[in-house]
Every structure is written in C-alpha cells, then in structure tokens.
GURO-533509 format. One record per residue (C-alpha): residue in one letter; x, z, y. Coordinates in steps of 0.5 Angstrom, whole numbers, padded with zeros to 4 digits, always signed. Each point is the difference from the previous one (the first is absolute). Layout:
N
AXZY...
***
This chain:
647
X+0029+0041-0236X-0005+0003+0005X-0006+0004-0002X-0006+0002+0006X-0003+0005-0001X-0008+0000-0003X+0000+0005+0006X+0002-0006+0005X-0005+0000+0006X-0008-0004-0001X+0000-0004+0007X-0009+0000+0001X-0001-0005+0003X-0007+0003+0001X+0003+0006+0005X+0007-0001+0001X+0001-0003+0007X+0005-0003-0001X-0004-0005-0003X-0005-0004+0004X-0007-0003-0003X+0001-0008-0001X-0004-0005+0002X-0004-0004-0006X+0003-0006-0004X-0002-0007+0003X-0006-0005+0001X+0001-0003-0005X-0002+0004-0005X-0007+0000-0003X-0007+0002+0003X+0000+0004-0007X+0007+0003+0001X-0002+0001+0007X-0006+0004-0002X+0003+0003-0005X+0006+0003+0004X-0005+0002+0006X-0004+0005-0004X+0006+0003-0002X+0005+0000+0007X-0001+0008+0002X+0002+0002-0007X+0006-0005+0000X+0005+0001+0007X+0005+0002-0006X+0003-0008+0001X-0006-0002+0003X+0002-0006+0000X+0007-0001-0005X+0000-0007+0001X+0005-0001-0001X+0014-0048-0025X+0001-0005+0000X+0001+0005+0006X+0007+0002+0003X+0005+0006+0001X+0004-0003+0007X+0006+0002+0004X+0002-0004+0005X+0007+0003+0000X+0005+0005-0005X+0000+0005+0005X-0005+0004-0001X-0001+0002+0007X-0004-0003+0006X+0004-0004+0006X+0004+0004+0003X+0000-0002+0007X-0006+0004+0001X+0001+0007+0001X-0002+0005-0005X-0005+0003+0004X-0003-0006+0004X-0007-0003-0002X-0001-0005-0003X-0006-0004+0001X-0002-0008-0003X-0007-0002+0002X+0000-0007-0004X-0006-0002-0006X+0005-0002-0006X-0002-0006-0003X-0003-0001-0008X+0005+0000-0004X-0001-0004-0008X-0006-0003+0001X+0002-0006+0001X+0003-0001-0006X-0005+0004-0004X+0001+0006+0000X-0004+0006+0003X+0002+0003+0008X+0007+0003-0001X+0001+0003+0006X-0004+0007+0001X-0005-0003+0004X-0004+0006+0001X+0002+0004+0006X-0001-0005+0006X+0003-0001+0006X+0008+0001-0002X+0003+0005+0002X-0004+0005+0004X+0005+0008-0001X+0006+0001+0004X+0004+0000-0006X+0007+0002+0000X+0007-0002-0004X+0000+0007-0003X-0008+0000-0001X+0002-0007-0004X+0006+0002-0003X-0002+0006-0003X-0005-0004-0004X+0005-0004-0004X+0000+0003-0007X+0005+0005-0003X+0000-0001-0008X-0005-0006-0001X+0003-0007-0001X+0000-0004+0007X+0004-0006-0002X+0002-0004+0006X-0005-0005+0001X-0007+0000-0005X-0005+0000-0006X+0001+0002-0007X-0001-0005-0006X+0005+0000-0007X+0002+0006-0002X+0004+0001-0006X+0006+0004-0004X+0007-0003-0002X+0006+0001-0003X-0001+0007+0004X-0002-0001+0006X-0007+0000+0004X-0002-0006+0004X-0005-0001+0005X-0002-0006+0003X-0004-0001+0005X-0003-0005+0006X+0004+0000+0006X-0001-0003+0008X+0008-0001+0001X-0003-0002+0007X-0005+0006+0002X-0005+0006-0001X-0006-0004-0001X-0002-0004-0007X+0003-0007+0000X+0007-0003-0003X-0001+0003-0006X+0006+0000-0003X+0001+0004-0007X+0006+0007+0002X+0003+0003-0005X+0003+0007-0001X+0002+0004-0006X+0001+0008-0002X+0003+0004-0006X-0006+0005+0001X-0005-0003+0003X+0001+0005+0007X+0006-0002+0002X+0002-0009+0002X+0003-0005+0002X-0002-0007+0003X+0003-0006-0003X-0001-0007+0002X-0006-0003+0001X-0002-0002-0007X-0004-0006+0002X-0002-0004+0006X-0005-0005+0002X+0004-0006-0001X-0004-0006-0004X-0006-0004+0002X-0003+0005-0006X+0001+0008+0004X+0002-0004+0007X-0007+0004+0003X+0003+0008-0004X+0002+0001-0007X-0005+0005-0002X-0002+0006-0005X+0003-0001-0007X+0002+0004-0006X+0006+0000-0005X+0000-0001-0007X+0006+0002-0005X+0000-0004-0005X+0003+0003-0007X+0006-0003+0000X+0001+0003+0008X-0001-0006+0003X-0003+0001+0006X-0008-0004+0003X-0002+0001+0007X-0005-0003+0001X-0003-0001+0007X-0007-0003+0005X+0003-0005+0004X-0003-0003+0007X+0002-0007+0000X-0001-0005+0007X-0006-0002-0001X-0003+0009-0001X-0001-0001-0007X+0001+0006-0004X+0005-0002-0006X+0003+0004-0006X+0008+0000+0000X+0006+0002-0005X+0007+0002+0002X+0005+0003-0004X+0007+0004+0001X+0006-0005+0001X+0003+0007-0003X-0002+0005-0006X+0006+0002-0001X+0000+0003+0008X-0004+0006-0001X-0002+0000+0008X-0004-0008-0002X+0003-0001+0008X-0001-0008-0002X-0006-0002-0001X-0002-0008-0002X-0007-0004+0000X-0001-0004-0005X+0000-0008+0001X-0007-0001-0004X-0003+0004+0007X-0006+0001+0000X-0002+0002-0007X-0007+0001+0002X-0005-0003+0005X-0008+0003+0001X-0004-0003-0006X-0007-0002+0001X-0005+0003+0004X+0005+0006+0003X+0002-0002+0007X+0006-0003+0002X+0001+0008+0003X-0002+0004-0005X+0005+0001-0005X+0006+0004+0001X+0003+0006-0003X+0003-0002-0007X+0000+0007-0005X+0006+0003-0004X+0000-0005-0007X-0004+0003-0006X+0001-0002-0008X-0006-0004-0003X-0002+0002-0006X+0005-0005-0004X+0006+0003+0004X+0003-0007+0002X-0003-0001+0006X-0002+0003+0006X-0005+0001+0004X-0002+0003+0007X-0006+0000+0005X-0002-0002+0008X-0004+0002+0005X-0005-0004+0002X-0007+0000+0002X-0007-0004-0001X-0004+0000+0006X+0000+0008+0001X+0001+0002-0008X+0008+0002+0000X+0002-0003-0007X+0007+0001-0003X+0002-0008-0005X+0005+0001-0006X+0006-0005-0001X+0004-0001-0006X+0006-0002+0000X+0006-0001-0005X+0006-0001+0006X-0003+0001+0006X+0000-0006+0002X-0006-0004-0003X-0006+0004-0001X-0007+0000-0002X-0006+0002+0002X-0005+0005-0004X-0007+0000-0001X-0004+0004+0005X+0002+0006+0004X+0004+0006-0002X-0004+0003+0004X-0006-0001+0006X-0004+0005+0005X-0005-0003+0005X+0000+0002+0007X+0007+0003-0001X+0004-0007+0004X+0006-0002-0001X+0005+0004-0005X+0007-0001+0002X+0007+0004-0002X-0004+0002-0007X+0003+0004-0005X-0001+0000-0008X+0004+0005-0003X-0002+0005-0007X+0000+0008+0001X+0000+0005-0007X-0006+0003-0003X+0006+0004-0003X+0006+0002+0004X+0003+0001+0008X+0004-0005-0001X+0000-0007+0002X-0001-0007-0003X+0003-0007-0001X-0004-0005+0004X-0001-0004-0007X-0003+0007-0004X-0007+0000-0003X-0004+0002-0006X-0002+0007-0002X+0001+0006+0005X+0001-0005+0006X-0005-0001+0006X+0002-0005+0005X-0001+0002+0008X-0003-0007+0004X+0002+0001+0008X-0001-0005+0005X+0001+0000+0007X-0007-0002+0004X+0002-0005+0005X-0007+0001+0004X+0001+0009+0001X+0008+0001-0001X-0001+0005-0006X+0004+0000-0006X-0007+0001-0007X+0002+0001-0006X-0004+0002-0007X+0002+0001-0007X-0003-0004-0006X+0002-0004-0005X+0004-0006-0002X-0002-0005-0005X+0006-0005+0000X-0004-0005-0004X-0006+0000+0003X+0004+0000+0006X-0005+0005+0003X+0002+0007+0004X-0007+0004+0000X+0000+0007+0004X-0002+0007-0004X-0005+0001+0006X-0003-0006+0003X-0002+0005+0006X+0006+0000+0001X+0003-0006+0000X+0006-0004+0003X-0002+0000+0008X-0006+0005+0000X+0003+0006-0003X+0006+0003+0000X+0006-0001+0005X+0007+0002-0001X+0001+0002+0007X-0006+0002+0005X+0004+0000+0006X+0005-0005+0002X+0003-0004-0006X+0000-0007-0003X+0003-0006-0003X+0002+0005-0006X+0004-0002-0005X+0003+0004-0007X+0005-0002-0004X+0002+0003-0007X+0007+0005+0001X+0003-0001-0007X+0006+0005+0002X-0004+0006+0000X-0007-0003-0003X-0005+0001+0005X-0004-0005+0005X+0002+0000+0008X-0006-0002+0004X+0003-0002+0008X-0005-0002+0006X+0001-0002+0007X-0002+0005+0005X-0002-0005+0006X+0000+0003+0008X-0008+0002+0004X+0003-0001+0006X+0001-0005+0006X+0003-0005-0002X+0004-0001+0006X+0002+0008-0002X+0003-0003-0006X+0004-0005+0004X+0003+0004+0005X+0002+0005-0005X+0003-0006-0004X-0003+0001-0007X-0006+0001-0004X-0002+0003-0007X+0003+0003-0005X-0001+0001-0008X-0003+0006-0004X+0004+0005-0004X+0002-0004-0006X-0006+0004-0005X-0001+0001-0008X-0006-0003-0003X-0003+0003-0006X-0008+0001-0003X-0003+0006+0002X-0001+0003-0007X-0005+0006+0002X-0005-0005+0004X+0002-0006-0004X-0003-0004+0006X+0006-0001+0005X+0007+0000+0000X+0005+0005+0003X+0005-0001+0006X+0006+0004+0002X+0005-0001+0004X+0007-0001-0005X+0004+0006-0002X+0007-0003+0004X-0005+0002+0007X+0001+0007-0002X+0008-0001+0000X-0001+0000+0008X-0003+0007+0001X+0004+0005+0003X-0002+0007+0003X-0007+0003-0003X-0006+0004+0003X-0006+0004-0004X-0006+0001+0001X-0006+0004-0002X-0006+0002+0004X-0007+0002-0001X-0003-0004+0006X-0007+0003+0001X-0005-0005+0004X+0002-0003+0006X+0008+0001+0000X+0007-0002-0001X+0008+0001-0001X+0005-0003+0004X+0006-0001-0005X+0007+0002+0003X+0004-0006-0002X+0006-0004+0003X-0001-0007+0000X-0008-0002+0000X+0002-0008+0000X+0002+0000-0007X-0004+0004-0005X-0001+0000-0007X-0007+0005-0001X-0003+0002-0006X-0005+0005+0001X-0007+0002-0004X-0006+0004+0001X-0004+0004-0004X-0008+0001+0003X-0004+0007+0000X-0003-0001-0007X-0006+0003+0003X-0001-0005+0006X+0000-0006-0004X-0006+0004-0005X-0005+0001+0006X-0005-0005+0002X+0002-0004+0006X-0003-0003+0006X-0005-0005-0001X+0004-0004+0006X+0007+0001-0005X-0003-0003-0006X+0004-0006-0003X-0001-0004+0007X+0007+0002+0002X+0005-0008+0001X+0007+0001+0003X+0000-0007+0003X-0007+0002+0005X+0001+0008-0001X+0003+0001+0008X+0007+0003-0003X+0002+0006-0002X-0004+0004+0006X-0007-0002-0004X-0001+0007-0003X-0003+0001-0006X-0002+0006-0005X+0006-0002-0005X+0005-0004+0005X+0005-0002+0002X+0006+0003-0002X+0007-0002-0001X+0006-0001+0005X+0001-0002+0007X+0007-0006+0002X+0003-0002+0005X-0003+0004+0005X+0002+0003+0007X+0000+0006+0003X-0006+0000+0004X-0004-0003-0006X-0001-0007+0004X+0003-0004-0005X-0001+0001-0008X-0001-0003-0006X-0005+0004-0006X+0001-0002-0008X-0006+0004-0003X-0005+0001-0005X-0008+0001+0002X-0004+0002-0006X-0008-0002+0000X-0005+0004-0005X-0006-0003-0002X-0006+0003-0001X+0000+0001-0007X+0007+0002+0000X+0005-0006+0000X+0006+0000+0004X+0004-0006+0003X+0007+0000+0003X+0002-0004+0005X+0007-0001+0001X+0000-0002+0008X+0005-0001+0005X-0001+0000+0007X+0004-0005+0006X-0006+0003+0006X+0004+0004+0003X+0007-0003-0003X+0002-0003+0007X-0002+0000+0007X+0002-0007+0001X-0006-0004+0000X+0004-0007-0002X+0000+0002-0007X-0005+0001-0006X-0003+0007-0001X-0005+0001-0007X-0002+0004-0005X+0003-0003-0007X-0002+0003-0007X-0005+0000-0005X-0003+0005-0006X+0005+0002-0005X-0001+0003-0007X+0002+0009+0000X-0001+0002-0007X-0001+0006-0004X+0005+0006+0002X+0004-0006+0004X+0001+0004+0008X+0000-0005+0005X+0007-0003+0001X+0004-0005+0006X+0007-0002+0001X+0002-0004+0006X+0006-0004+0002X+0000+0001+0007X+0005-0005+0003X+0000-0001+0008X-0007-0005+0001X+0000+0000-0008X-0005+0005-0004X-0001-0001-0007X-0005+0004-0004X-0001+0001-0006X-0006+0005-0003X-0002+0002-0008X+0008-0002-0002X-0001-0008+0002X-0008-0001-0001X+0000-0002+0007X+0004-0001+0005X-0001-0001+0008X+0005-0004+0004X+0001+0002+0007X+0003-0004+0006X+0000+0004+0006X+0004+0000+0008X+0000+0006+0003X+0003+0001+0007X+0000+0007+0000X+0002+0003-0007X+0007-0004-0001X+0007+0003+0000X+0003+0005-0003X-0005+0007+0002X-0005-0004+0003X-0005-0001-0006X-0003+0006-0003X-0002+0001-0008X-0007+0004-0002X-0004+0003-0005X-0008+0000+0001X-0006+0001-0002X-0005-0003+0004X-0006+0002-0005X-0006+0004+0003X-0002+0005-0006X+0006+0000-0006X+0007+0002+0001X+0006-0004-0003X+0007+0004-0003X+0005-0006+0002X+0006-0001-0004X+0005-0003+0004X+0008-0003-0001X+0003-0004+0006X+0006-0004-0001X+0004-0003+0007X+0003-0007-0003X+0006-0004+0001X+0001-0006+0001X+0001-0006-0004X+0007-0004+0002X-0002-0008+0000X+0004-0005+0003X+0004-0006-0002X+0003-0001-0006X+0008-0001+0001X+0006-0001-0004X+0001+0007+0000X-0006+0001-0004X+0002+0002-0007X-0005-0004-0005
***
C-alpha cells in the first residue's frame, strides 16, 4: 500500500498559474443564485466555477462496444428528435427528452466506450423488477428491449450471481406472448412461500393498453437457476378496480402475511386524480383476491405512485427483516416511485394491519414530499429481504442524461446501482441508511492515503493509477473556530444545492470534499461536496451536493447540481465515500444518510491517466483537515452462463 505524503504539494488555484480562472455555471440557474454568486466572484477564482419504471435499462446487442465499422477516433453525429416513448400506453415520457435536437457533440468510439461501466450490472438489455434469493443464488430479473437501446419490447431478462458483483445471464425468463402482457411484461415481485414455493407476481399490458396484474411460477424448483418460468392459465389474476384508470395500476409488491398468517396480502400503485394512493389486496392462493377497504396509504398532489415498496426495518438491530415481520421494535419504510418527477420517496411510519393503514412518523415528511433514497439519477428501486446473510438489498436503475440518438449509436443504455444494504438510522431514527454491499470491497486492489490540511481555497491532486474505477472514503473535519464565529448575513440558512451554481459558489463554511473524474487542464470535473449554512443564532445545516456543471463539455448531455441537507451530528466529522465507475458516480454521505447518483459523459478525462482525483476546499474562511483513502477497483466478471459453470 502506497501512502502520500501530508507534505504532497497544495495546488492554489487562486495563484497557481497552472490554473485558470473558470467562467460561472450556466443560465439556468437562478436570479437568486446569480446574485448570490456575483457578490462573492473576485473571492472565488479558486474553482470559480466547478461545474462540474415502469422504466428500462436497454442494450441493443451483448457486445458492449458501439459498431465497429466507424473508426474509433471519428466523429460521430445524429441530429434527429427522438420520438415519445410509453406514453401511449400509459406511462410517462420513457425517452430522455430533455436534451433537444439529437445528437449535437462529435462523439467517438473511444469517447462512448469508455463510458460502459466496470463493476455495475449491465445486463444485455434493460430494467430491473423481482429480485430474490435462492437455493444459493442471487437472481436479478429486469425488462429488457431485445430489438434496441430506447423503452419498448419489454421483455423480463434474467441474470444470477454468487455474490452479487460477479454474474451470469440466463434466458429470458418471460417474454410478451399473450393477449394479457402482448404490449410488455412489466415490473413484478417475488414471494417465497414457507414451503418454497415460488409467486411472481407481475403488471401485464394487454392488447387493449389495460394494465393488469399476472402470476408465473418456476416450471422447476428443484433448478437452483429458476431458468423456466410459466404463466399461470388463470391470467390476469387481476384488472383495475373501480375508479382507478385502466392505466394507473401496476407494480405489484412482495407478498406480506396478514394478521391470521393464512393469507396473504400485497399492494398496488395507483393514483386519484393527482393523489398517489397505494390498494391492499388479500388473498389465500394468489389467484382469487379481494380488495381491502380504504387505502394503505394517499398523498395529494403527489400523482401516480408506481414500483412501490412496503418492507419493515428494526428499531433494534442492523439486521434486516422478512417482508411478514411486525409488532414491537419494527417500523415499516413506504416508498414510491413518482411517476410525474422520476424520484424514488419514501418515509418511515407504522403499520397497522388490522386497520389496513400505514401512517408516517413525520407527516412533513411523507411519502412524496419528504425524503428520497437517491437525490441523483435512481429509480424504480426495489428491496428484497437477503435470508443467507439477514439483510435487506436495495437496487435501483440508473437511466441515461443524454441524447438518445448517443444511446443508439453506442448500442446501449442505463445501468443498475451498486446492490446496497438497508437499515433504520438509530442516531436520527428519521431515515434509513445505505451502503453499498460488503462483497463490492472484494474488487479493491492497490490503495493510496491521504491527510491534509487544506487552508481556503486549495486543493491536492491524489497520485493514483487508475481513476475510472475508484472506491473513495474520505472524512473532513472543520476548523472548530470557523464554525463558532458569526457568518455573513448573505450565508444564512438560504444556501440549496440544486439552485446554488455548483461548487464554484463560495461561501464562509464551503464547499469542501473531493473532486472526480477530472482532466489535466481542469475543463472536465465532477466535485462530490459538502457546504455548511450558519444562521444567525448559531444553526448549522449541512448540504450534501454533487456538482455535474463542469462534468462534460459536450452540450448534448444533462449537467446539474443534485443534493439536499443531510444530518451531521454532534462529534460526527464530515464523511463521503464514492464509487467511481467510468460515467457512474455513486456517493454516500454521513454512512448512507444521503445518497447522490451521478450520471456523467466526459470526453476528455476518460482512459486510463487521463482523469485526475482532487482534494478541496473551496470555502473562503475555514480550513478542513482531509482524511482520505482510495482504492483503484477491478472489474466485475459478467457474462453468460455456460455448462462449464459449477452450480
């Protein structure tokens, strides 16, 4: 293991000039930020301007490379509009629509190769839905285009995995053969029944766009690989029911006990007018069911609720819990995936299974209004409860922020999330934690530290080999003095990342954190920070931000500022850890109490040396000790499953 050096030279960006003074984030950000930022531009040229489902995860062909009849080096251009996609069929606009006017960068094979990720799953086509564990083996399955990289088709693949890093793909498992899936077989979830029978349960569209709830079983159980799958003769087990639009009702849940334990129960997305509701069903065989009264749960204004999530977490340990578990010690975690913003909400409340009502702790923080999972890029989310190791996995589906025509040309699209671990915060008892599974850390090779005081407005470059695939833990801890004297009154309390301008807006107590995928020449960066606001009678909030503004120079891909406050307790420092994985960056701050997504295209900081690895602190009046330890990372072996495969 390599260690640098706490002498490893400060780079100034204020009188280094090596480093050039940037220009200020775009347009689009807000008169208040505008003004915010111009009142404090001469004191800020150090990064004066860092700027950095029902849904699909589609690959048009097993090579992950683009054609290989254009030359690597040569441009590649497409000016097309690319169509709506779903929603004729009920759903909201599948394609990425907020770029317009197709294709606009001279992209390249190497530029579009390189973003291919190394340790995420990538399946051969699309979308996640039942994820479950059995007879040893991990199972993912997920929709999949088999004809291109854009939404349609759907058809469920199927992949399976030891260890959850490491796969192999199967067969389909279902495809869009009857009148009652012929337009996609959409999201579904799996129940293991306690005789290990296997229910999967699943939306179908049928002909006629009606949304409808389906069954299939393992031809098979005694194949630890479930390769088979058959639908059950009585499809659809269910239709819409009365006032709930004929497509505005998918997503079926993981099957929880009722309070007898002889029957089972499970709930549906749905919406009223805009109030996104969640309908209870009972049933005893998981085909005849019967429709409880009132709703699990409603929030106005929120629309459609799909993909939702009903699970229990412990008041009382860091293990997980069986989908069925109640009673004392257990809260349950509501999530839904809103079909109107693309974010995945959830809240923790309680369950009440005979009055067939969920409610949440903190109202102001209900589903839809309150917190996400993922500030960033992540959707369509799905848990299911790992028995082999007592834990609860969350995965989501990363989609693409670019062109589609980009997508096309490269022959794929989207990706799923590191799996990650779900459990109650028991310091704040208000969220829950992520983290990415241990068997990630399996992939770490060689190391380098890190620890540095970085005065105002400076940064360290971290020596490390490859800087595409990086595993990065790294805490701060603030100049106590700073955070006790009086800030500004322009600092107080009013600081968002989302309509901050980035990490080039300085202020008193921030930004500080690292700097990824960057370039030599400081074009290209992509900044995971922190950003403290003082109030006037003392308050502190932490903003956990990451910052896509100076992330690419292409102009055909999306480029924001996610994040949101995050708790920082008493005697806790400042902690992130990313994962870096080529044009995927997942970070987690404060030990999973927020987690942000990125999706970003750099054409200049890709192949191996090319991107650069910074320590900084932005912040005009404190200085922050950085503890910092980067991993370069292997890759994840997926591919298809062959005979030679023990089992």
């Amino acid at each position: 293991m390599t260690t640098a050096s706490t002498q490893a030279p400060l780079y100034d960006l204020e009188g280094d000039t090596s480093y050039f003074p940037i220009t200020a984030g775009p347009s689009s950000v807000s008169s208040t930020a505008e003004k915010r930022r111009s009142k404090k531009l001469l004191a800020s040229i150090l990064f004066s301007s860092f700027l950095l489902l029902s849904v699909i995860l589609l690959i048009t062909q097993s090579n992950p490379k683009p054609s290989t009849s254009i030359d690597a080096q040569s441009p590649i251009t497409h000016s097309s509009e690319p169509p709506s996609r779903g929603v004729s069929q009920g759903v909201s606009e599948k394609g990425f629509r907020r770029i317009s006017g197709g294709v606009q960068f001279s992209w390249n094979n190497i530029m579009l190769s390189w973003q291919r990720t190394a340790f995420h799953f990538q399946p051969e086509k699309n979308w996640m839905n039942g994820p479950l564990f059995y007879k040893g083996w991990y199972h993912l399955f997920y929709q999949y285009n088999q004809e291109s990289a854009i939404w349609g088709n759907i058809t469920w693949g199927h992949a399976v995995s030891r260890d959850l890093i490491h796969w192999f793909h199967l067969p389909y498992a279902m495809v869009p053969d009857q009148w009652y899936d012929i337009n996609g077989v959409w999201t579904g979830s799996a129940t293991i029944l306690p005789d290990g029978q296997i229910v999967m349960l699943y939306t179908g569209d049928t002909n006629d766009v009606v949304q409808v709830q389906c069954v299939a079983y393992p031809a098979n159980l005694s194949d630890p690989l479930l390769i088979e799958w058959v639908k059950s003769p009585n499809n659809p087990v269910l239709f819409p029911p009365p006032g709930i639009g004929s497509t505005d009702f998918r997503d079926p849940t993981t099957a929880w006990l009722s309070p007898g334990g002889d029957k089972w129960r499970i709930t549906i997305g749905s919406k009223v007018n805009k109030t996104g509701i969640s309908v209870v069903y009972e049933t005893a065989d998981f085909l005849k069911y019967e429709l409880l009264d009132g709703y699990l749960h409603e929030v106005p204004g929120t629309g459609m609720w799909e993909c939702i999530d009903f699970y229990p977490v412990s008041l009382t340990g860091a293990n997980g819990l069986d989908t069925s578990v109640n009673g004392a010690g257990v809260k349950h975690v509501m999530k839904a995936s809103l079909d109107d913003d693309k974010n995945d909400y959830y809240a923790i409340g309680t369950y009440d299974p005979i009055r067939n009502k969920w409610s949440p702790d903190d109202p102001e923080l209900d589903v839809g209004i309150g917190l996400r999972y993922d500030y960033g890029k992540f959707y369509a989310s799905k848990t299911f409860y790992d028995e082999s190791k007592q834990r609860r996995i969350l995965w989501g589906w990363i989609r693409e922020t670019d062109a589609e025509g980009v997508d096309l040309l490269k022959g794929w699209a989207c990706v799923q999330s590191i799996p990650r671990s779900v459990v109650l915060d028991e310091k704040t008892g208000s969220n829950v934690l992520q983290w990415p599974v241990e068997e990630v850390e399996r992939l770490r090779k060689d190391s380098v530290e890190v620890n540095v005081k970085l005065g105002p407005g400076s940064s360290v470059a971290v020596a490390v080999g490859s800087r595409s695939q990086l595993d990065i833990v790294a805490s701060f801890e603030m100049d106590k003095e700073a955070m006790g004297e009086e800030e500004e009154e322009e600092d107080v309390l009013a600081y968002d990342c989302t309509t901050s301008g980035g990490a080039a807006t300085r202020g008193v107590l921030g930004p500080f954190g690292i700097l990824v995928l960057a370039d030599d020449a400081l074009a290209e960066f992509t900044p995971i920070y922190f950003y403290v606001a003082k109030g006037p009678n003392g308050t502190l909030d932490t903003h956990f931000c990451a910052d896509e503004l100076r992330s690419s120079v292409a102009p055909d891909v999306e480029k924001i500022v996610y994040g949101s406050k995050v708790p920082v307790l008493d005697g806790e420092n400042f902690t992130i850890r990313s994962l870096v994985d080529h044009s995927i960056v997942e970070s987690f701050a404060q030990g999973g109490r927020r987690v942000i997504t990125s999706r970003i295209y750099p054409t200049k900081a890709i192949g191996n040396g090319a991107a650069r690895v910074f320590v900084f602190n932005n912040a005009t009046g404190a200085s922050v000790t950085a503890s910092v330890k980067i991993w370069e990372m292997g890759s994840a072996d997926i591919r298809p499953f062959s005979s030679l495969d023990h089992l």
